[in-house]
SEKOL-987690 format. One record per atom (N, C-alpha, C): residue in three letters; x, y, z. Coordinates in steps of 0.1 Angstrom, whole numbers, plus 5000, padded with zeros to 4 digits. Layout:
SEKOL-987690
ALAXYZ/...
***
This chain:
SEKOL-987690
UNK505753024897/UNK505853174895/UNK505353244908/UNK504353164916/UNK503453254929/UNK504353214937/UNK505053164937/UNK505753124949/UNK507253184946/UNK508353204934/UNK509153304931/UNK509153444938/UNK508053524929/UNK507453634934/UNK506853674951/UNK506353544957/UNK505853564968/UNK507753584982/UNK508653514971/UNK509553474980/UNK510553574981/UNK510953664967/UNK511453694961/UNK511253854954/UNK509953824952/UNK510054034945/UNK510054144956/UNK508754084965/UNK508654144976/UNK509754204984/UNK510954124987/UNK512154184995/UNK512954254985/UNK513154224973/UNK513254374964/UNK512454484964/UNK511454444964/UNK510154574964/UNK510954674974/UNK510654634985/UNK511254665000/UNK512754725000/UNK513654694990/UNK514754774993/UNK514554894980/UNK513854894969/UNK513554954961/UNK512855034966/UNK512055024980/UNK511355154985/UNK512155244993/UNK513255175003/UNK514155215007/UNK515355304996/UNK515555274983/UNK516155354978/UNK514955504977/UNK514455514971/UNK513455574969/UNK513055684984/UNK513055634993/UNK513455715007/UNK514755805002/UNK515555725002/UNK517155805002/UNK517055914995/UNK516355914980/UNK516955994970/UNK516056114971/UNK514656094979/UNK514056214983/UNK514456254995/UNK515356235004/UNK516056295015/UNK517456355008/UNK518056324997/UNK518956354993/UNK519956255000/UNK520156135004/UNK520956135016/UNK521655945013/UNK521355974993/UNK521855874992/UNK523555844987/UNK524255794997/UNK525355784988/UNK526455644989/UNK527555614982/UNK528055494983/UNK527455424998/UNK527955495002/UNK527655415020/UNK525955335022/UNK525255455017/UNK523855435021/UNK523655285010/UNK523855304997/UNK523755204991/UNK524655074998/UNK525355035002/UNK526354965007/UNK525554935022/UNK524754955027/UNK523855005038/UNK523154925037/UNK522154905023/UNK521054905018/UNK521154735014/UNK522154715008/UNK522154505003/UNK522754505014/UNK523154515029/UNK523854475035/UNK522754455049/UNK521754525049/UNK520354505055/UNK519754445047/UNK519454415036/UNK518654335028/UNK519454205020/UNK519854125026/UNK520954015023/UNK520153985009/UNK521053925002/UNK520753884990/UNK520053734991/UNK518653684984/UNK518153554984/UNK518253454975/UNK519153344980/UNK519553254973/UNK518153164967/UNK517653104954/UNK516253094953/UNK516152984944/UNK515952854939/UNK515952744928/UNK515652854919/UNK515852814907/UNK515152854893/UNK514352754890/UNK513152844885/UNK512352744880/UNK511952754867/UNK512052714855/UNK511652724845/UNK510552774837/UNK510252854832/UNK509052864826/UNK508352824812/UNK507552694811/UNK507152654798/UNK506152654793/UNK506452694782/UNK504852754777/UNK503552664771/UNK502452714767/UNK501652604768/UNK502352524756/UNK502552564744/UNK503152544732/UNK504352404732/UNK505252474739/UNK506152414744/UNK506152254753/UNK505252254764/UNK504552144767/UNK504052004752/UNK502852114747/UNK502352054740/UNK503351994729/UNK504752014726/UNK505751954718/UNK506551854720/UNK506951884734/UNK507351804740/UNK506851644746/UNK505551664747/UNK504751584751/UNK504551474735/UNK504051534728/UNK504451504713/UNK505451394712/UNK506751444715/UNK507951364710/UNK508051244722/UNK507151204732/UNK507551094743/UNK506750974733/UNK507950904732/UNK506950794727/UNK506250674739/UNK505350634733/UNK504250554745/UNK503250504737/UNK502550414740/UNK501950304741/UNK500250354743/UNK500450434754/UNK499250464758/UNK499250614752/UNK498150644749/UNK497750794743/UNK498650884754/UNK498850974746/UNK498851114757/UNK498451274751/UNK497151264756/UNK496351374749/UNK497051484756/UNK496851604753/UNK497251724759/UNK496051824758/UNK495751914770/UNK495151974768/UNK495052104785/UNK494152194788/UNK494452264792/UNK494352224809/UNK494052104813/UNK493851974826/UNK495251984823/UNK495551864811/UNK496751794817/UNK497851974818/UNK498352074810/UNK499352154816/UNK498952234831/UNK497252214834/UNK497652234848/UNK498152174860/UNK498252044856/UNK499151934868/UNK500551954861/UNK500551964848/UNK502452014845/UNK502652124854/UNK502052224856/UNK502352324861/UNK502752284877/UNK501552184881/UNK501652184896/UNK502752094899/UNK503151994892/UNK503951894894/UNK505451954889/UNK505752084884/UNK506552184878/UNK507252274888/UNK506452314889/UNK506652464897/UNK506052484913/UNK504352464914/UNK503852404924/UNK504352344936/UNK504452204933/UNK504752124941/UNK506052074940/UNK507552134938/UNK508652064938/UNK509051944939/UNK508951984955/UNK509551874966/UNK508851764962/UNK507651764960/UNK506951624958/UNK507251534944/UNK507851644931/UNK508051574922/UNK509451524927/UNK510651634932/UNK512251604934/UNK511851464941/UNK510951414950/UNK511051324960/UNK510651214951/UNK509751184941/UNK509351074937/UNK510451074918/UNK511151134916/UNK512051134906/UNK513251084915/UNK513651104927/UNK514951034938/UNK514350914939/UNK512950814938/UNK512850694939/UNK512850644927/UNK512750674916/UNK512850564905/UNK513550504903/UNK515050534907/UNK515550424905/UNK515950274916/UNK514950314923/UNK514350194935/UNK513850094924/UNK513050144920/UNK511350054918/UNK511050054903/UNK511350164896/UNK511050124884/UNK512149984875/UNK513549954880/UNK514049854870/UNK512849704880/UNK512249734888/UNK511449604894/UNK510149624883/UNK509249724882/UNK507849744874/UNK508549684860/UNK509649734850/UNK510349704840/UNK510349584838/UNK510949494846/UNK510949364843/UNK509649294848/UNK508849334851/UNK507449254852/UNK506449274839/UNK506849404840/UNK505949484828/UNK505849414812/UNK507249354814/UNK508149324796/UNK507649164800/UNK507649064817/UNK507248954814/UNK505448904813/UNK504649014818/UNK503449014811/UNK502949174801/UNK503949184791/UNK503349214779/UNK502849384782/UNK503349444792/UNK502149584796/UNK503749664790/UNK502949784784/UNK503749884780/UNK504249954791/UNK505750014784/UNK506550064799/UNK506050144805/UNK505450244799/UNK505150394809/UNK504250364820/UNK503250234818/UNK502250214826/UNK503150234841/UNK504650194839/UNK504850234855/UNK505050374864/UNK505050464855/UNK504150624860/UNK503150584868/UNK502250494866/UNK501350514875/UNK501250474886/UNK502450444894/UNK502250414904/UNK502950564916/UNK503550604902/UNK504050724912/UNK502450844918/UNK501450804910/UNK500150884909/UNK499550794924/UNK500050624922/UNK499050584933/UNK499750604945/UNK500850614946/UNK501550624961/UNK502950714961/UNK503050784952/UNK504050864953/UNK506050744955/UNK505450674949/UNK506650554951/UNK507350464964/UNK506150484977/UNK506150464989/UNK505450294993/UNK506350214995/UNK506150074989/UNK504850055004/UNK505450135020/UNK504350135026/UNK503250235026/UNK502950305018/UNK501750395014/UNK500350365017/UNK499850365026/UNK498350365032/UNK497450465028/UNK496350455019/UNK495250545020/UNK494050545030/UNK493550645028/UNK492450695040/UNK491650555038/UNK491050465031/UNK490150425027/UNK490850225030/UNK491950215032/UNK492850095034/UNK493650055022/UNK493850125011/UNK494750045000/UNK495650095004/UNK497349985002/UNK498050025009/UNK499249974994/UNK500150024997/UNK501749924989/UNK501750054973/UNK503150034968/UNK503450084953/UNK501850104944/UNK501149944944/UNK500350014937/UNK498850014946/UNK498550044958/UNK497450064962/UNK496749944961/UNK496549814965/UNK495549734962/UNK494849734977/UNK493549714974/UNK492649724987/UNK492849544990/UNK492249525004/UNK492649405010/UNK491749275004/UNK491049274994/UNK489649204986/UNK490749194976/UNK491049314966/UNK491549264959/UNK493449244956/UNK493349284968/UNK494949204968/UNK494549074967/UNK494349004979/UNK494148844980/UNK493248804966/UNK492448864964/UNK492248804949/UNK493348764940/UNK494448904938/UNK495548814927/UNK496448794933/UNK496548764945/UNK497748604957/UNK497948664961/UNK498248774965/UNK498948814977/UNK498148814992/UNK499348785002/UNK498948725012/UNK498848865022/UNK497648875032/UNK497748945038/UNK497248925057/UNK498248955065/UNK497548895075/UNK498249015088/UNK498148945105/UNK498249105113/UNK500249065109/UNK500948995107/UNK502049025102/UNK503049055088/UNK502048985077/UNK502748995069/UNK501549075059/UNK502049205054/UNK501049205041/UNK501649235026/UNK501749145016/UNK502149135006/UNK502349254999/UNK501049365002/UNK500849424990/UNK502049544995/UNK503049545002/UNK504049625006/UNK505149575000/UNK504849434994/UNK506449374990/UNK506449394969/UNK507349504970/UNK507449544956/UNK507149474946/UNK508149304948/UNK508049244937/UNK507049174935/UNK506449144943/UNK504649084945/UNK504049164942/UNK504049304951/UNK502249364943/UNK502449424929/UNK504149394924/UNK503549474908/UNK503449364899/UNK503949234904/UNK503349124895/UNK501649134897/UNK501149114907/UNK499949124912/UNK499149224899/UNK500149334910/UNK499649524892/UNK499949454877/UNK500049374878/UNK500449324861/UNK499149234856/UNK499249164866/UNK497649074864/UNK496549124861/UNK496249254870/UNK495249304871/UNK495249374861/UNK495849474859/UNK496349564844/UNK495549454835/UNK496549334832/UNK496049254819/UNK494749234817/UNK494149184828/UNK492349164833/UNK491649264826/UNK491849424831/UNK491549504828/UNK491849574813/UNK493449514804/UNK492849564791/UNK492049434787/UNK492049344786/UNK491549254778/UNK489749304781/UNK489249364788/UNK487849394787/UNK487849524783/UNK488749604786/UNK488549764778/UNK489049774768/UNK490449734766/UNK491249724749/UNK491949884747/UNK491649944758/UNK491950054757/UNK493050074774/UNK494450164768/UNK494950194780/UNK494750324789/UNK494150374782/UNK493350534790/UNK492250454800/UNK491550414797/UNK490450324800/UNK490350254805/UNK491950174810/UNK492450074822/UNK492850144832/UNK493550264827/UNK493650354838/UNK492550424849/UNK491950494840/UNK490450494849/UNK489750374854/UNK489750274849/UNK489150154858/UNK490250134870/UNK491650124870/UNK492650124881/UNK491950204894/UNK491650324891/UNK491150424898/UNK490050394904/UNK489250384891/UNK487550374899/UNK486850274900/UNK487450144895/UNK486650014894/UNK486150024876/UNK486049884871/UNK485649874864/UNK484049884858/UNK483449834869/UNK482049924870/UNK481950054866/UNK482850144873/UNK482350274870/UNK482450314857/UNK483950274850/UNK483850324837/UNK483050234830/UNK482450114832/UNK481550024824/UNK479950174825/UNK479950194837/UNK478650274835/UNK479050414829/UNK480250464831/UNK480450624822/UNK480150604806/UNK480750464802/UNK480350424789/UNK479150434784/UNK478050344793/UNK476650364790/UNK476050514787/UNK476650574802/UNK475850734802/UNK476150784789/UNK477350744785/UNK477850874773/UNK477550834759/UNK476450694757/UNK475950644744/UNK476950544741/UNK477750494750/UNK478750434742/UNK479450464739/UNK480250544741/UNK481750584734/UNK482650524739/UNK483750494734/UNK485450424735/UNK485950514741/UNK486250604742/UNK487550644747/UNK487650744761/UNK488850734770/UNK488950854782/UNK487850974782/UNK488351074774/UNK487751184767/UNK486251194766/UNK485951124755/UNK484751084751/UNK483551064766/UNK484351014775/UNK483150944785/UNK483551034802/UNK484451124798/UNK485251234810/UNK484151304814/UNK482951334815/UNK482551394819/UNK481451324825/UNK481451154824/UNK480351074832/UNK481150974843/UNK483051054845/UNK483250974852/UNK483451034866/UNK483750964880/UNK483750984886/UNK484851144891/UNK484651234896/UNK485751364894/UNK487251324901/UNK487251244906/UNK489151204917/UNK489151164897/UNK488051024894/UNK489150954877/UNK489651074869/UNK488651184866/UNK488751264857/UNK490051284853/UNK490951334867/UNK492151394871/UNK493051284869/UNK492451164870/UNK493851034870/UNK494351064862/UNK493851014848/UNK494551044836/UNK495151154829/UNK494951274836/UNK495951374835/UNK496751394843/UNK497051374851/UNK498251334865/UNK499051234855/UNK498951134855/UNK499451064849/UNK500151094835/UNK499751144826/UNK500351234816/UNK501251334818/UNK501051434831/UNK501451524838/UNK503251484840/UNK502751354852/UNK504151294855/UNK505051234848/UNK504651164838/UNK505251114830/UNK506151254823/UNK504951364818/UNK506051474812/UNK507151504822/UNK506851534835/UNK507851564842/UNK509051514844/UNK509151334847/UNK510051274844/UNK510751274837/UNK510251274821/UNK510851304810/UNK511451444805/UNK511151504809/UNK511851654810/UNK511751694823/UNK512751634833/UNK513251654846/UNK514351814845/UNK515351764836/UNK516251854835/UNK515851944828/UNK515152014820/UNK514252074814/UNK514052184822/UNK513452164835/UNK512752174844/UNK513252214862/UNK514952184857/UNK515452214865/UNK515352114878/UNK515351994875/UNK515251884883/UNK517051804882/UNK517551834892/UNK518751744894/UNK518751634904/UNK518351524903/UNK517951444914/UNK519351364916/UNK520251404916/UNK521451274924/UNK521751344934/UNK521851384941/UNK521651454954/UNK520751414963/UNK519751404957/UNK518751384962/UNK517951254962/UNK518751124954/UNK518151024960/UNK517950934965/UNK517050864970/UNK516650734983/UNK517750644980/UNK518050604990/UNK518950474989/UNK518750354994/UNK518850234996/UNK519050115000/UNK519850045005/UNK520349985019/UNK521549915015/UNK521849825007/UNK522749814999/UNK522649664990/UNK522549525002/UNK521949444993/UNK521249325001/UNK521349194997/UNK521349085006/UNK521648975004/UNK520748885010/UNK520448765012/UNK518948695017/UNK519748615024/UNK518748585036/UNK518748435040/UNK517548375044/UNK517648225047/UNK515948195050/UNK516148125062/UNK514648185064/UNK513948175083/UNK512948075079/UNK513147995090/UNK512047925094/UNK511047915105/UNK511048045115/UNK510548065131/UNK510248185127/UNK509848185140/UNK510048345144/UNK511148415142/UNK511248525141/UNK512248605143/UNK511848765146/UNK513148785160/UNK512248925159/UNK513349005155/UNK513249145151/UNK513949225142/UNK515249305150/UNK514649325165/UNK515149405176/UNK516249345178/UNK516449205183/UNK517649145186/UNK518549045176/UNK517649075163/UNK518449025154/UNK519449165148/UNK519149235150/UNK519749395147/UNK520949415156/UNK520549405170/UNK521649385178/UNK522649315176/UNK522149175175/UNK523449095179/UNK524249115162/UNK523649185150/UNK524949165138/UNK525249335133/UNK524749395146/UNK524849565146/UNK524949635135/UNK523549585130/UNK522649655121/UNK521749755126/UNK521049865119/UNK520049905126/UNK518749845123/UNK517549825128/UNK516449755130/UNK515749835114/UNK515749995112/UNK515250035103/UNK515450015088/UNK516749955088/UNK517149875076/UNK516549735073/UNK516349685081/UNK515549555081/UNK514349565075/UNK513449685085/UNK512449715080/UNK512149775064/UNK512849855057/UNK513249955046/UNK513249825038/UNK514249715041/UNK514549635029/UNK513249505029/UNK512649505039/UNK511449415040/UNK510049495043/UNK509849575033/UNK508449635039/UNK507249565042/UNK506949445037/UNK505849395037/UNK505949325052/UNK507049285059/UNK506649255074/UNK506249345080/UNK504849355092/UNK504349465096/UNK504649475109/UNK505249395119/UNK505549395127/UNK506649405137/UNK507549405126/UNK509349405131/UNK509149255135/UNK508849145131/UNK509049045132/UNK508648965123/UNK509648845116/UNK508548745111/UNK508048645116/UNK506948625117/UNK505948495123/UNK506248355127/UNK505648325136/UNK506448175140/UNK505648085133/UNK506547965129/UNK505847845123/UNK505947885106/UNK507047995106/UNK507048045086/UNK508147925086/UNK507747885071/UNK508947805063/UNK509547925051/UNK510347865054/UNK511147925037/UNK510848045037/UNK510848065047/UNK510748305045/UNK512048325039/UNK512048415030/UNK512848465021/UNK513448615029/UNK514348605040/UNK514648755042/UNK515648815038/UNK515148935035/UNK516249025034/UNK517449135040/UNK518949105039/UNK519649175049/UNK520549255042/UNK520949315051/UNK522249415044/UNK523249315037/UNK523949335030/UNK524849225025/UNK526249255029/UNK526449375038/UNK527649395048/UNK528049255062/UNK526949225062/UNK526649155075/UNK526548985069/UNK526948945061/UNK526548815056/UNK527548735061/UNK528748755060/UNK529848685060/UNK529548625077/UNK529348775086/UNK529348715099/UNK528248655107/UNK527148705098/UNK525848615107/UNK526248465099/UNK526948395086/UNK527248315087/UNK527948215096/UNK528848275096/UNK529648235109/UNK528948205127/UNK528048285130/UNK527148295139/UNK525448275136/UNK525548165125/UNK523948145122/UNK523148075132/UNK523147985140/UNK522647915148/UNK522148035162/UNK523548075164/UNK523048135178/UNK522048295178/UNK522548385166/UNK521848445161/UNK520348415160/UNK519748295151/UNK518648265146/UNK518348225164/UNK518848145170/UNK518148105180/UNK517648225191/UNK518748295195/UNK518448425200/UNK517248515195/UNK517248555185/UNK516148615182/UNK514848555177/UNK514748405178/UNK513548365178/UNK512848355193/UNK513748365207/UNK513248365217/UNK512748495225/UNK513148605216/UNK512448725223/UNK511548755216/UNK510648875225/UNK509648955218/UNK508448905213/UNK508148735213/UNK507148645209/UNK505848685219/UNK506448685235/UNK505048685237/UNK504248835239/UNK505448935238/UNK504649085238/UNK503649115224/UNK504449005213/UNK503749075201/UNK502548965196/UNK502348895205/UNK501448765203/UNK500148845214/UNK500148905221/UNK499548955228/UNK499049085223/UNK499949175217/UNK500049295205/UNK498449235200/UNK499049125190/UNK498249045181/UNK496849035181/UNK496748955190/UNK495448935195/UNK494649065203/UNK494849155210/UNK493949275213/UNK494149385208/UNK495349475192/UNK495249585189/UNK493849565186/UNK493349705188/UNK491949725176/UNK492249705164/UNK491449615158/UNK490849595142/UNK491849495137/UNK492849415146/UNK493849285143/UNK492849175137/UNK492949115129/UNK492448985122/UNK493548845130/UNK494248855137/UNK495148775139/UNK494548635144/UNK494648525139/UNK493748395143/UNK492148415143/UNK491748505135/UNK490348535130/UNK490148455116/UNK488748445120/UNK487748385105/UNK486848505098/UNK487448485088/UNK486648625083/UNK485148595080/UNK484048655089/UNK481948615079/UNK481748735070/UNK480248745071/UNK479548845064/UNK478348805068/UNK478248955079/UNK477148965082/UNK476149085078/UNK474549075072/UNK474349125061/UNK473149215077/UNK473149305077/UNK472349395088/UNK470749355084/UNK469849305093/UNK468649325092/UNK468249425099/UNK466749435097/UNK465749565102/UNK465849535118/UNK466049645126/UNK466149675134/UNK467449635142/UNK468449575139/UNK469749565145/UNK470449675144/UNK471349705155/UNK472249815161/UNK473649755159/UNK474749825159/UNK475649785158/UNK476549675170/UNK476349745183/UNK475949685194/UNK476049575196/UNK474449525193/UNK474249415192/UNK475049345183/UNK474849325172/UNK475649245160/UNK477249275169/UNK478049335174/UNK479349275183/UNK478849205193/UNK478049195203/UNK477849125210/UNK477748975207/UNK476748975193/UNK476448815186/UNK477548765184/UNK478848815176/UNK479748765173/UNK481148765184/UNK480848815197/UNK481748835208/UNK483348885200/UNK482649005196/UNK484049105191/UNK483349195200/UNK484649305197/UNK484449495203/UNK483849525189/UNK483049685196/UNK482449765190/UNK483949805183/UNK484749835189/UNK485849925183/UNK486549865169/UNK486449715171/UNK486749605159/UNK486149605147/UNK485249595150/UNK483549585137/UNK483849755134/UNK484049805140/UNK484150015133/UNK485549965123/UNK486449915129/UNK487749955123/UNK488049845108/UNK487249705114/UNK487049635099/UNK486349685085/UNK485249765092/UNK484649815086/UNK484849955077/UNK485550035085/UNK486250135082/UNK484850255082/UNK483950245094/UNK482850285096/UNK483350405111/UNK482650505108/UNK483150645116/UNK482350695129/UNK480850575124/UNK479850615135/UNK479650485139/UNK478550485147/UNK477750355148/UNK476150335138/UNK476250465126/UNK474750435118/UNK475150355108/UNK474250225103/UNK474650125097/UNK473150105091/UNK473050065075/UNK471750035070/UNK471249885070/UNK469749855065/UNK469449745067/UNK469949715051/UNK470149535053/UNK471049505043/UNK472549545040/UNK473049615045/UNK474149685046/UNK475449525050/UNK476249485039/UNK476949395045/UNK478549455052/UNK478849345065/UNK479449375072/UNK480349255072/UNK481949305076/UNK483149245080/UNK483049195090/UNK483149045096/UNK483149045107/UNK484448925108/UNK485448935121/UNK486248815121/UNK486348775134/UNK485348675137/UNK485448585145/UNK486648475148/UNK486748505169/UNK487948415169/UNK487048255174/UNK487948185178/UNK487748075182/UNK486548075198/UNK486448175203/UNK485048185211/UNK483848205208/UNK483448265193/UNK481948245189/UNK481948135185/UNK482947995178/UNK482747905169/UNK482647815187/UNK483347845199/UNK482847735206/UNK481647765214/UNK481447865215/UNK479947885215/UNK478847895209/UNK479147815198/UNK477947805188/UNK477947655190/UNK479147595190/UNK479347445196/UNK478547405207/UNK478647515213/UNK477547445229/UNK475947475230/UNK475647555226/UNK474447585220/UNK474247465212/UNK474547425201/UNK474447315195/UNK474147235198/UNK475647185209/UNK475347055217/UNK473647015222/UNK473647135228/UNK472047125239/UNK471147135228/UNK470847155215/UNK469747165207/UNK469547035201/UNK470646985197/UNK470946885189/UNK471646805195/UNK470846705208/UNK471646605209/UNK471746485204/UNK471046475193/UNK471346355184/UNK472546325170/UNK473246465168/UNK474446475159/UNK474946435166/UNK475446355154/UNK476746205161/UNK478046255154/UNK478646235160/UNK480246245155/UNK480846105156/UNK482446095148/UNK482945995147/UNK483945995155/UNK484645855157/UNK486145855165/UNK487145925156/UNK488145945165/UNK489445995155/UNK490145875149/UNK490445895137/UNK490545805130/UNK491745715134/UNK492645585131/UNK493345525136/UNK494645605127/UNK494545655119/UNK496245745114/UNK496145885126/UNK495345905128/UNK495246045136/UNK495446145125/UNK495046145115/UNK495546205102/UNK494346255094/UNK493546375093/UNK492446435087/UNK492946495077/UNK492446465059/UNK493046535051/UNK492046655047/UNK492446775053/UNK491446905041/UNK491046855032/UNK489746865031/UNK488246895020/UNK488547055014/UNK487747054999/UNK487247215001/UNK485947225010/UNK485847315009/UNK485047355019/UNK485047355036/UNK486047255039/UNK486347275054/UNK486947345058/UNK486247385076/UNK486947495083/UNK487347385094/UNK488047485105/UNK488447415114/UNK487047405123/UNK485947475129/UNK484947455126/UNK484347335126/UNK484147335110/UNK483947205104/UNK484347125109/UNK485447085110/UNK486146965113/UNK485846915126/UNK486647045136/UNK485946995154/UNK484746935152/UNK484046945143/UNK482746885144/UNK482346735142/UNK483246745135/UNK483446595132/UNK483646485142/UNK484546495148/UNK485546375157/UNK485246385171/UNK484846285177/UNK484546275190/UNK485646345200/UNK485046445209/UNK486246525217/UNK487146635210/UNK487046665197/UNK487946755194/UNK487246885191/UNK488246995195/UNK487947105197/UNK489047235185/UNK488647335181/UNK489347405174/UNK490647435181/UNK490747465192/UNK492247505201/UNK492847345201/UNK492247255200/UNK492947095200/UNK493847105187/UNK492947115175/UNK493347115163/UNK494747205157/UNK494447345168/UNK495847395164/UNK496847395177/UNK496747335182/UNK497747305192/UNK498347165189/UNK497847115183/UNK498746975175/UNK498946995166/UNK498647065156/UNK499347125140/UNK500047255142/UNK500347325154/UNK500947435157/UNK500547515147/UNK499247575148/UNK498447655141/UNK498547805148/UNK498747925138/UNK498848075146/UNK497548105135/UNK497148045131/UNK495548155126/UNK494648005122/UNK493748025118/UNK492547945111/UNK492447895096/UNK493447945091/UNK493547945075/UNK494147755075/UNK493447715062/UNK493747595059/UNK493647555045/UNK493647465038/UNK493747465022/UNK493947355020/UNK492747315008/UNK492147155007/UNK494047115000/UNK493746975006/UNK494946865003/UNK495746845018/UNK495346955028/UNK496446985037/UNK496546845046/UNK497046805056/UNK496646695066/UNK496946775070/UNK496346715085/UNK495846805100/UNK495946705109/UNK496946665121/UNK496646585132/UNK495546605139/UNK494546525141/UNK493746525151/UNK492946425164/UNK494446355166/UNK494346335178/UNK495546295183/
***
């Protein structure tokens, strides 16, 4: 309505004062009127509906769901904003649903979570599969980079999972489940989505124990407060789109339809675009979770995705295609790789825990990173850092061979063994590459991935590893 009025009465006002001139000069007549809308063009303006609190509260009533949906004078103020307010932002995320929600749908139904739960991803990222928050959660449903890789998804400086729809909402399903099976409650999983399970474990305490959203809303954190009425919010909207004066076929996102094939190399996106005169942004669109316009050398069985216009003829031309675009662009983005600020790429992730009197400084120097690295892992704005305060650190292969030589000269009685006569080391748990160099007479971490054509450090008990 403030925005109607702001757009809208005002240039009425204005010609209504101008009538008003005329009729006390006497000097109003067909012409002058005719004068008067022809200087004040008429404003074309959306309608917006107006619903009353009543009205809401009815309608909200008849959605059926799974999860509560309280109503109260919170949640019709995000109806309002997500109504009238903020249009564009609802028209834009009602034009994605039919992206992403039949993908939440069928996950949802094969671990057991009720449908609406997929509203909430329009709350976590507005339905933007690459959505970055200030804080690092990124993908449909926001998982931070701890607990992505917690429920599988892979994330590294090329590929990050939590961008790839069908993964992070399986992922969002796991977690969801985790999360009722300790609350039992779906108001209550929601707020833990938000704030951690900790926090509503402690709003519980503060509030004597009580069960439910409501009950413990005022010991929770103020962003949760709002989750669960947003979420209520959107859901009404959706559900009474038209209602509301929401006509989204006009208006929504598309895709090209798509077809797969599988990579085994590198590939880079630039000259694979070229040579089957695609655009490169389609590539990207239909594969969000690659972050580099390329996929990584040494992948098996990459699953990619392509326009399904172009299938028939990169068939026809698969060899020279695949071969061409695994030879460009390798060594600009290998180089990319290894010096953007805050790249993990062929890093080992520590945890280094700050003692009294260390500087930030220093602790980069120990681990021969940049200051600008250790800030950006950390997601830290200054250089002040507390004692005990744990820290991200990802060491590449020059602190591990400098701890090696240090070593050497302290301890020159650790013996190592020959390489064995298979030349064949099978992964332990617990082994690093590290570890291993350490093992075998003459071998070194850069040995180890230069004969297993290694692009990072990661390894996994059962693997074999040439090593010599």
């Amino acid at each position: 309505m403030e925005k109607l009025i702001k757009n809208y009465i005002l240039p009425a006002w204005m010609v209504l004062l101008s009538f008003s001139i005329a009729f006390a000069t006497d000097e109003i007549t067909s012409d002058s009127l005719s004068y008067q809308f022809l200087y004040y063009p008429s404003y074309e303006y959306e309608y917006i509906p107006d619903a009353t609190y009543d009205e809401v509260e009815e309608r909200i009533e008849n959605i059926e769901s799974l999860v509560p949906l309280h109503f109260n004078t919170t949640v019709k103020a995000f109806v309002d904003y997500f109504t009238v307010k903020d249009r564009d932002y609802t028209r834009g995320v009602l034009g994605r649903m039919h992206l992403y929600f039949p993908i939440f749908e069928k996950y949802f139904k094969k671990y057991n979570i009720p449908d609406e739960i997929k509203y909430l991803s329009i709350i976590e990222s507005a339905l933007n599969p690459t959505a970055r928050s200030r804080v690092g959660a990124v993908g449909l449903w926001q998982f931070m980079p701890e607990t992505g890789r917690l429920f599988g998804l892979d994330i590294d400086w090329y590929i990050d999972e939590r961008m790839d729809p069908e993964k992070s909402t399986e992922a969002a399903c796991k977690y969801l489940n985790e999360l009722y099976h300790y609350f039992n409650d779906w108001e209550l999983v929601l707020a833990a989505y938000n704030a951690g399970p900790g926090k509503v474990r402690r709003a519980i305490r503060r509030s004597g124990y009580k069960k439910t959203f409501w009950e413990i809303y005022r010991y929770l954190p103020r962003e949760t407060r709002s989750y669960v009425p947003q979420f209520v919010a959107i859901m009404y909207a959706a559900n009474y789109a038209i209602e509301h004066n929401f006509y989204i076929e006009d208006h929504k996102d598309y895709l090209p339809e798509s077809d797969t094939i599988m990579v085994n190399d590198f590939l880079y996106f630039k000259t694979f675009a070229d040579l089957t005169g695609i655009c490169p942004e389609d590539l990207e669109r239909l594969n969000p979770k690659i972050r580099r316009m390329a996929v990584p050398e040494n992948t098996r069985n990459f699953v990619l995705k392509i326009p399904a216009y172009i299938k028939e003829d990169f068939s026809l031309n698969r060899k020279y295609i695949l071969d061409s675009a695994k030879n460009a662009g390798k060594d600009e983005l290998e180089y990319l790789a290894r010096n953007t600020v805050g790249s993990t790429y062929g890093r080992d992730k520590m945890i280094h825990v700050v003692r009294s009197g260390e500087v930030l400084g220093v602790i980069a120097e120990k681990y021969k990173v940049r200051l600008a690295d250790l800030k950006t892992w950390n997601n830290l704005t200054s250089n002040m850092i507390r004692i005990n305060q744990k820290l991200i650190v990802w060491v590449n292969n020059d602190y591990y061979n400098n701890i090696k030589n240090v070593t050497a000269k302290n301890e020159p009685q650790e013996l190592t063994q020959p390489i064995p006569d298979s030349k064949i080391h099978m992964v332990q748990p617990g082994d690093s590459l590290w570890k291993i160099s350490r093992q075998y007479e003459g071998l070194t971490i850069e040995k180890i991935m230069k004969l297993n054509k290694l692009k990072s450090n990661k390894i996994i008990p059962g693997q074999k590893l040439i090593v010599g």
